[in-house]
Structures are given as structure tokens and as C-alpha cells.
N, CA, C and O atoms as a MOPAC input file, in Angstrom:
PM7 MOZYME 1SCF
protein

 N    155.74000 1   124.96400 1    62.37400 1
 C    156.34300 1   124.24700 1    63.47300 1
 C    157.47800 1   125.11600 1    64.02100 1
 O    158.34800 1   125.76600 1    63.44300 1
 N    157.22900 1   124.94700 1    65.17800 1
 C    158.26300 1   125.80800 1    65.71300 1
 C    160.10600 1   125.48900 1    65.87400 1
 O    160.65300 1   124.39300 1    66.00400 1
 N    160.55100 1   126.44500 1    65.82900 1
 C    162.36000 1   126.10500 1    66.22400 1
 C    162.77300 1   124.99200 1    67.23000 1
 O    163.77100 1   124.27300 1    67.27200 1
 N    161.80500 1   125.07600 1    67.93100 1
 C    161.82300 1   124.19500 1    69.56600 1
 C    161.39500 1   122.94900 1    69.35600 1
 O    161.99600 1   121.94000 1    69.72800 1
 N    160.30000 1   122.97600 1    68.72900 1
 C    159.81400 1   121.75800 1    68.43700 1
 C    160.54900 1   120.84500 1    67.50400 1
 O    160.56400 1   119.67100 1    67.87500 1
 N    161.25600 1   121.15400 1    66.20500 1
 C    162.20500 1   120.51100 1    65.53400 1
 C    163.10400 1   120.35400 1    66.47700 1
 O    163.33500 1   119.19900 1    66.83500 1
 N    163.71800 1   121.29700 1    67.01300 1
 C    165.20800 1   120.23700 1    67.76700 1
 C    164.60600 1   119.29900 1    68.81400 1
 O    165.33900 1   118.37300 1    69.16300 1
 N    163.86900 1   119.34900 1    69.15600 1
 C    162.84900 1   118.18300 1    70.37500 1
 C    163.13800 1   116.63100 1    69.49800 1
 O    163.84300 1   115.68500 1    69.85000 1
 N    162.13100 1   116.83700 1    67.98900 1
 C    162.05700 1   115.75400 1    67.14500 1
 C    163.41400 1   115.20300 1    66.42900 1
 O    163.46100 1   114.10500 1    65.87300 1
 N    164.44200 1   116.04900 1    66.50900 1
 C    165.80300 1   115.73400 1    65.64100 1
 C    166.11800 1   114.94400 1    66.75800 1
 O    166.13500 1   113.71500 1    66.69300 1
 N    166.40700 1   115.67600 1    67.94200 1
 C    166.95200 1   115.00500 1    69.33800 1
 C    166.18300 1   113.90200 1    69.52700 1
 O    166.83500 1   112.86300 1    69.41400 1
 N    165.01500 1   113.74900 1    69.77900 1
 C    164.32600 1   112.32000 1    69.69300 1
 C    164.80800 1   111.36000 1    68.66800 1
 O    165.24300 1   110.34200 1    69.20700 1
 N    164.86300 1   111.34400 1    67.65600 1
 C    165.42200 1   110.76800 1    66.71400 1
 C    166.80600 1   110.13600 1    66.72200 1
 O    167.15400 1   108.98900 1    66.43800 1
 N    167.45800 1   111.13300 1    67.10100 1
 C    168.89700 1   111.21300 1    67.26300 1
 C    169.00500 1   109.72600 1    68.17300 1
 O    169.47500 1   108.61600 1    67.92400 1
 N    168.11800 1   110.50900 1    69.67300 1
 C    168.36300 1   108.74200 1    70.59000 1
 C    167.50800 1   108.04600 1    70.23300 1
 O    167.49000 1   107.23200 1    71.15600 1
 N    166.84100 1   107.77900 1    69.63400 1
 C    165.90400 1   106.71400 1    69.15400 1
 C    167.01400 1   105.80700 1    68.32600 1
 O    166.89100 1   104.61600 1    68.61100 1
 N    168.23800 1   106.11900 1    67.21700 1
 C    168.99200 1   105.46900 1    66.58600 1
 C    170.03300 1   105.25000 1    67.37200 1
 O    170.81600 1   104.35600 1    67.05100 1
 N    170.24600 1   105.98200 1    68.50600 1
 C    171.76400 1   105.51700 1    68.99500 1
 C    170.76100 1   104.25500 1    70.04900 1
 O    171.20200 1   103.10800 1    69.97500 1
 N    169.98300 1   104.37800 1    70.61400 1
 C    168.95600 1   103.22800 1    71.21800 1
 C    169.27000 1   102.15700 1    70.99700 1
 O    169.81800 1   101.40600 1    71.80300 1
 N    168.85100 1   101.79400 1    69.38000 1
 C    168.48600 1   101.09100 1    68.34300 1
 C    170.24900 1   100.15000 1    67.98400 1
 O    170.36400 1    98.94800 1    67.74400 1
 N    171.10800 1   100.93000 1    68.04500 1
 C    172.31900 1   100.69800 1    67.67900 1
 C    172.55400 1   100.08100 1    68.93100 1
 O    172.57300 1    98.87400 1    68.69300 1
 N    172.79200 1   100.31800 1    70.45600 1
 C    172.95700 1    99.72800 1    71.50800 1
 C    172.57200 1    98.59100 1    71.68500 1
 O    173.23000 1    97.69000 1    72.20700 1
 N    171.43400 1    98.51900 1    71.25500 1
 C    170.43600 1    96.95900 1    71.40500 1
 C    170.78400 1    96.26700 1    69.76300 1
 O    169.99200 1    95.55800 1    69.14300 1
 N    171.93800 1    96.61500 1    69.35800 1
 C    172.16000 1    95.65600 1    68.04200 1
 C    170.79400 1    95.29900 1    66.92100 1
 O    170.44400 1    94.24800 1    66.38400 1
 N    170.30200 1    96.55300 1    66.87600 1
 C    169.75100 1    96.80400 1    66.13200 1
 C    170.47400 1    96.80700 1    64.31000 1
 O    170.08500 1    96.29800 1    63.25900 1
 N    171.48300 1    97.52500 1    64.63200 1
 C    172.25600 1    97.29900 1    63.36100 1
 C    172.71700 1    96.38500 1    63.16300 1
 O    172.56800 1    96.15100 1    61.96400 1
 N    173.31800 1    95.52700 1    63.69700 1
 C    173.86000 1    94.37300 1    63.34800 1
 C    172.66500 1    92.73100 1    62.85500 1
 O    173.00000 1    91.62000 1    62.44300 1
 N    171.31700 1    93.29900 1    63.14700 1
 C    170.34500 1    92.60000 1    62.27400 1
 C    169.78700 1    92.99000 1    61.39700 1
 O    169.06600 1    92.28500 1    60.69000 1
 N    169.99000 1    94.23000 1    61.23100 1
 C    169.69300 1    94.72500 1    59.73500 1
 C    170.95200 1    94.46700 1    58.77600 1
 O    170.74300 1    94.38800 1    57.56600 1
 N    172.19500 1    94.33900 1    59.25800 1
 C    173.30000 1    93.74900 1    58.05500 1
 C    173.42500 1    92.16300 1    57.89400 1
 O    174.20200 1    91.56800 1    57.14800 1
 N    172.04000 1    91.36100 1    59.17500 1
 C    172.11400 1    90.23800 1    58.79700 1
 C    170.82700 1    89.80100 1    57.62800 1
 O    170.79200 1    89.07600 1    56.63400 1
 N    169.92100 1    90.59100 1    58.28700 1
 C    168.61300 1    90.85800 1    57.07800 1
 C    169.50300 1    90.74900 1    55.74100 1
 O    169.44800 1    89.81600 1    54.94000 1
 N    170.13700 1    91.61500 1    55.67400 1
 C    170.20900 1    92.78600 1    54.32500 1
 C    171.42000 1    91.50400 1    53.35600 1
 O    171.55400 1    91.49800 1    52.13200 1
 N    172.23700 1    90.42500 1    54.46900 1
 C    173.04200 1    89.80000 1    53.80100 1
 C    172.23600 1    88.61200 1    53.48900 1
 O    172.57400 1    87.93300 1    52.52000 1
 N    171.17300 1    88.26200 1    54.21600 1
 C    170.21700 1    87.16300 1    54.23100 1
 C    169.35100 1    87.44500 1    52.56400 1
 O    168.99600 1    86.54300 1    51.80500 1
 N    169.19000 1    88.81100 1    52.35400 1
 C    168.48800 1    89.07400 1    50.99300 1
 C    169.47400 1    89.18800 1    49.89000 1
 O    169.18600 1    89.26000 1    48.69500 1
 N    170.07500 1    89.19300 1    50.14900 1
 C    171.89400 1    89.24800 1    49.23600 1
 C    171.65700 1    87.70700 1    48.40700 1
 O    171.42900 1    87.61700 1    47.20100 1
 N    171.77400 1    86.52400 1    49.38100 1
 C    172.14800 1    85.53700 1    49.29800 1
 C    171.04200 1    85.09000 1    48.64000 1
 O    171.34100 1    84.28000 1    47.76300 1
 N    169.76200 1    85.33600 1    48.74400 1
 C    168.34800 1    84.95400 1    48.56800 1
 C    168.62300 1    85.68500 1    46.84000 1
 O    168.48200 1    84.87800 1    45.92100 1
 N    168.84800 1    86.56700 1    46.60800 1
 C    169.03400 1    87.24200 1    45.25500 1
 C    170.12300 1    86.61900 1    44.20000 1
 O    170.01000 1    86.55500 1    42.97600 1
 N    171.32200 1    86.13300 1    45.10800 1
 C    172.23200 1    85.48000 1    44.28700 1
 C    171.61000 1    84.27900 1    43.78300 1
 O    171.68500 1    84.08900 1    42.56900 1
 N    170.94300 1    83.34800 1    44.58000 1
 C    170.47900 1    82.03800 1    44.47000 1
 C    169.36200 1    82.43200 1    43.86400 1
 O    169.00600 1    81.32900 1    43.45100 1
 N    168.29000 1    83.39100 1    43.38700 1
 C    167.52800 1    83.25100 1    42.35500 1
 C    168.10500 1    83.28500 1    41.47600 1
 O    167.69600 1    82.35000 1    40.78800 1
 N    169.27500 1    84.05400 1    40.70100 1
 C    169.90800 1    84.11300 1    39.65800 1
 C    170.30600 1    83.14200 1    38.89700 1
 O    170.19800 1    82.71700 1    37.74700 1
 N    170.96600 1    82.84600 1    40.23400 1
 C    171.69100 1    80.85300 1    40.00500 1
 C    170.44800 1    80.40300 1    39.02000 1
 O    170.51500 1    80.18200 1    37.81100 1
 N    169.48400 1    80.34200 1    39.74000 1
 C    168.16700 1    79.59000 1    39.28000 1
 C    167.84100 1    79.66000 1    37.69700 1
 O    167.78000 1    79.01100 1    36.65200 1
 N    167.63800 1    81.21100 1    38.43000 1
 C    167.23600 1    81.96600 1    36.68700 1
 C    168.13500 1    81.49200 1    35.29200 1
 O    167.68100 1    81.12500 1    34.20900 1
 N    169.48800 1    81.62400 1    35.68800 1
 C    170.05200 1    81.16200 1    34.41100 1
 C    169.98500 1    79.91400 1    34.32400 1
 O    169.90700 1    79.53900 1    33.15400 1
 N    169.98200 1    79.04300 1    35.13800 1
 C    170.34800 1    77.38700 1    35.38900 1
 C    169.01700 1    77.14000 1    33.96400 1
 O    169.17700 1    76.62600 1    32.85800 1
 N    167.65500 1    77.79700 1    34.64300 1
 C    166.26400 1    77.39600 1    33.86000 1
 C    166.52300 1    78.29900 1    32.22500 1
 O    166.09500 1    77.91100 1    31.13800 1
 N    167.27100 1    79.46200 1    32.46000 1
 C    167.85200 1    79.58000 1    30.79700 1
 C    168.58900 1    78.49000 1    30.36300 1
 O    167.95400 1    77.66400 1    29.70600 1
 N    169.68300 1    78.28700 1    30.54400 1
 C    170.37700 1    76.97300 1    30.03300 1
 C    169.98100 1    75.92300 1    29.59000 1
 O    170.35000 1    75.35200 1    28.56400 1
 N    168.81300 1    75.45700 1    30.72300 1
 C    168.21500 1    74.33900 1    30.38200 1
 C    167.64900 1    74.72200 1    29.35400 1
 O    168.23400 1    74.40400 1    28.31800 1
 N    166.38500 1    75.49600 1    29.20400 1
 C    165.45400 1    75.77500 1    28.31200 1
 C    166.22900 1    76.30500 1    26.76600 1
 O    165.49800 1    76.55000 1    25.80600 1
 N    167.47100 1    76.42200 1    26.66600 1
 C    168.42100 1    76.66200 1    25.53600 1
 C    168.51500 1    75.18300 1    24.92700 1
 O    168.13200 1    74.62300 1    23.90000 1
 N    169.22600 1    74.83600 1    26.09300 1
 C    169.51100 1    72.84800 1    25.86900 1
 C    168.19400 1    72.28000 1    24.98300 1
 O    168.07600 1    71.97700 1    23.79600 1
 N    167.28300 1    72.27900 1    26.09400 1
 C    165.77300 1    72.13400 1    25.39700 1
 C    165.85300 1    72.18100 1    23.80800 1
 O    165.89100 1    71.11400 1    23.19500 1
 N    165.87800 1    73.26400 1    23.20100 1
 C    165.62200 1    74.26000 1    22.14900 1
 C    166.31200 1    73.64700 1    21.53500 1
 O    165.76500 1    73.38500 1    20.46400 1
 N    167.95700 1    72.94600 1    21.66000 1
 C    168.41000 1    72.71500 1    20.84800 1
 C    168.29300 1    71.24600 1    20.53900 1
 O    168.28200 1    70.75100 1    19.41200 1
 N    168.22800 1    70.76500 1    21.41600 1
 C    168.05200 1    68.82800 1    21.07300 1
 C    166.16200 1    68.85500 1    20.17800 1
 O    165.77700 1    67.95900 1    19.42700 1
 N    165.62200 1    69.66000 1    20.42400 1
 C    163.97600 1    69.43000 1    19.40900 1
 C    164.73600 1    70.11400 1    17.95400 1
 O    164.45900 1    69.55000 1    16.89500 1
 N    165.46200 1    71.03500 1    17.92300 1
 C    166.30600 1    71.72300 1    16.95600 1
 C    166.78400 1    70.68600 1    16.08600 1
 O    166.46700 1    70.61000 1    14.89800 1
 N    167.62700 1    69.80600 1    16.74300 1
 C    168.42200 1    68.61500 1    16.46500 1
 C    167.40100 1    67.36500 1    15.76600 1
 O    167.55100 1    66.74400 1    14.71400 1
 N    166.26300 1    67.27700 1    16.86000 1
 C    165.17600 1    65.68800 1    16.09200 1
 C    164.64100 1    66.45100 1    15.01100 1
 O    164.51800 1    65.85000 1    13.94400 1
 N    164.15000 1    68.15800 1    15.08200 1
 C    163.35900 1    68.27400 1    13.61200 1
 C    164.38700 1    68.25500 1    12.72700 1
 O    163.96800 1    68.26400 1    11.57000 1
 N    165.71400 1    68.22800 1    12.82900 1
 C    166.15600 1    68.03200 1    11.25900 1
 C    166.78500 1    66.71200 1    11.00700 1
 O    167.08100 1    66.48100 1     9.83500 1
 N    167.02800 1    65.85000 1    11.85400 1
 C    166.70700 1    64.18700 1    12.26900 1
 C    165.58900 1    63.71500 1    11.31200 1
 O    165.71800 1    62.98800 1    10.32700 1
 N    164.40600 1    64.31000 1    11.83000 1
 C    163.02700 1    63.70800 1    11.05700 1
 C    162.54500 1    64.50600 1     9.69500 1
 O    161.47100 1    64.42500 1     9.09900 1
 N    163.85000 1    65.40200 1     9.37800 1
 C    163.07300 1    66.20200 1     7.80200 1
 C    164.40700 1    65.17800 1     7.09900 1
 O    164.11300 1    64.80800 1     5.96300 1
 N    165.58700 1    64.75200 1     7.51600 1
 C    166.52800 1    64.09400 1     6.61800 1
 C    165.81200 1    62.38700 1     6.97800 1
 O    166.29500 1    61.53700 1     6.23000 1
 N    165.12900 1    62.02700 1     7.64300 1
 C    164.90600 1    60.65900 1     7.39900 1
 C    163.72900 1    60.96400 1     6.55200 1
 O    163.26100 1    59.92600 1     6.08300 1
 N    163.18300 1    61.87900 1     6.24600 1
 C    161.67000 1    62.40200 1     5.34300 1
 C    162.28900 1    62.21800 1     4.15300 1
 O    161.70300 1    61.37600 1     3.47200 1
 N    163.24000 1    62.67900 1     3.64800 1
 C    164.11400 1    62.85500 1     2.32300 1
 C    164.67600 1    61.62000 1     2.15300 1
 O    164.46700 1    61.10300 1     1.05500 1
 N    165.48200 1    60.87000 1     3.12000 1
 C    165.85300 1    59.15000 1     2.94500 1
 C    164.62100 1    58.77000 1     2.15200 1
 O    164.67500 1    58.43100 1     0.96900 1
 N    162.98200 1    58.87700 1     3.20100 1
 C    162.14300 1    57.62900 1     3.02800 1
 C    161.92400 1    58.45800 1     1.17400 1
 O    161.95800 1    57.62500 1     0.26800 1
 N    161.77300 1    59.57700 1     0.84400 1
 C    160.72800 1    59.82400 1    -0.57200 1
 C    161.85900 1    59.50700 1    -1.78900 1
 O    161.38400 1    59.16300 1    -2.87100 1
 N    163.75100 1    59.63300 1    -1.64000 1
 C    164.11000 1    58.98300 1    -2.23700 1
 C    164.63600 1    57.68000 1    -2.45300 1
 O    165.54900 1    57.67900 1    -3.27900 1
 N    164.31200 1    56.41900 1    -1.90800 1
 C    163.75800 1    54.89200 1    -1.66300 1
 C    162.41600 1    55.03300 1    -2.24900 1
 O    162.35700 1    54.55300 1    -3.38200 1
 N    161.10200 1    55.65100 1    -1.72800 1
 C    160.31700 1    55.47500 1    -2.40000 1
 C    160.42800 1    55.39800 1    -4.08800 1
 O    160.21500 1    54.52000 1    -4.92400 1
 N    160.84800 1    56.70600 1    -4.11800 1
 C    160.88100 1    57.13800 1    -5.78700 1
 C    162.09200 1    56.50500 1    -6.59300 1
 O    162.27600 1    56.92900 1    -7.73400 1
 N    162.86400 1    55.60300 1    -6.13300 1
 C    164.04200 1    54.53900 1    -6.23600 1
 C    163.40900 1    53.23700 1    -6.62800 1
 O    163.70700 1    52.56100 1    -7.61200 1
 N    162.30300 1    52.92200 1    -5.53400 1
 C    161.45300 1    51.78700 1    -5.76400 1
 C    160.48100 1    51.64900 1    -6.70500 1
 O    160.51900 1    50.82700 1    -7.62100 1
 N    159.51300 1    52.52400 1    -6.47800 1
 C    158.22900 1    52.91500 1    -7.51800 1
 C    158.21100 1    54.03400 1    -8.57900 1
 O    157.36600 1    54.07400 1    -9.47300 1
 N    159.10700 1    54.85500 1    -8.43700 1
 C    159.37100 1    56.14900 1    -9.48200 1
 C    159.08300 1    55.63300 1   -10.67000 1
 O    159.13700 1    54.43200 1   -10.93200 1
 N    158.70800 1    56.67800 1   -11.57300 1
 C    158.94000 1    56.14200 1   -13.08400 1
 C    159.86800 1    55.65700 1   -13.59300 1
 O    159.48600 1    55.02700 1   -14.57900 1
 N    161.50100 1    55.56700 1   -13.38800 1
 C    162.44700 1    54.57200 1   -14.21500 1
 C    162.51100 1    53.26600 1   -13.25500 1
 O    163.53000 1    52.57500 1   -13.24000 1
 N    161.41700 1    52.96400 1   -12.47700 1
 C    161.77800 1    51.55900 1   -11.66800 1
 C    161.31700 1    50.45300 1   -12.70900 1
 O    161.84700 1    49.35200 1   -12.55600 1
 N    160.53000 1    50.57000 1   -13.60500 1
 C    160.06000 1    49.85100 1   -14.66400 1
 C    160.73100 1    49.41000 1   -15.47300 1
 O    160.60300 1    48.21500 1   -15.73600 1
 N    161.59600 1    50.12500 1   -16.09800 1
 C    162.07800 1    50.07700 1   -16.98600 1
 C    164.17400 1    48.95700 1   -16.72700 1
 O    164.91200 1    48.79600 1   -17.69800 1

């Protein structure tokens, strides 16, 4: 490519962005770009909100299985209180 031909395409370029800038071109790409900002913060939000929960979750089933292994141990010593071998005697 020739010498001539690059400064043709730089120079094209060149006003193609100052164009672009005149017609507030830039100023919707920093509204895009803050519009995906905000869109990224608020998945996050999300993202942890559904960690938290799903922690919470984890811990209240955490909480009933050892709820239902100490009422397991209540019911077998009553049983073995009631019917065990020294209930006879």
C-alpha cells in the first residue's frame, strides 16, 4: 500500500471520528457504556442476594437435620426408658 494511500485512510478516519463526535456520537456511547455499568452492578446485587439466600437456605435444613437427629435420640431414650431391659424389673 502506498504512502498516499495510508494518509487518504488515516485522514478519512480522522473525519469520520470528528463527524461522529459532532453528531454526539460520543455522548451515546458514555450513555450505552453507563447503561451497561448499571446493568452489571444490578446483576451482582442479584448474584449475591441468590448467594445469601441459598446460604440462609443451607442453614435453616442445617438447623431441622439436627432438630430431627436430637428428637431421634429423645424418641430411642423414652423408648428404651419404657421397654428397655430394666423397665421390668
Amino acid at each position: 500500500m502506498s504512502a498516499a494511500r495510508k494518509a487518504w485512510i488515516v485522514g478519512a478516519s480522522i473525519g469520520a471520528v470528528e463527524v461522529l463526535k459532532d453528531q454526539g456520537f460520543c455522548r451515546w456511547t458514555y450513555t450505552i457504556r453507563s447503561l451497561h455499568q448499571r446493568a452489571m452492578n444490578n446483576m451482582r446485587s442479584i448474584s449475591q442476594a441468590n448467594k445469601l439466600s441459598s446460604s440462609s437456605s443451607a442453614m435453616v435444613s442445617s438447623k431441622l437435620r439436627e432438630s430431627r437427629q436430637s428428637e431421634e435420640s429423645l424418641r430411642k431414650v423414652m423408648y428404651l426408658r419404657c421397654w428397655g431391659p430394666n423397665s421390668m424389673s
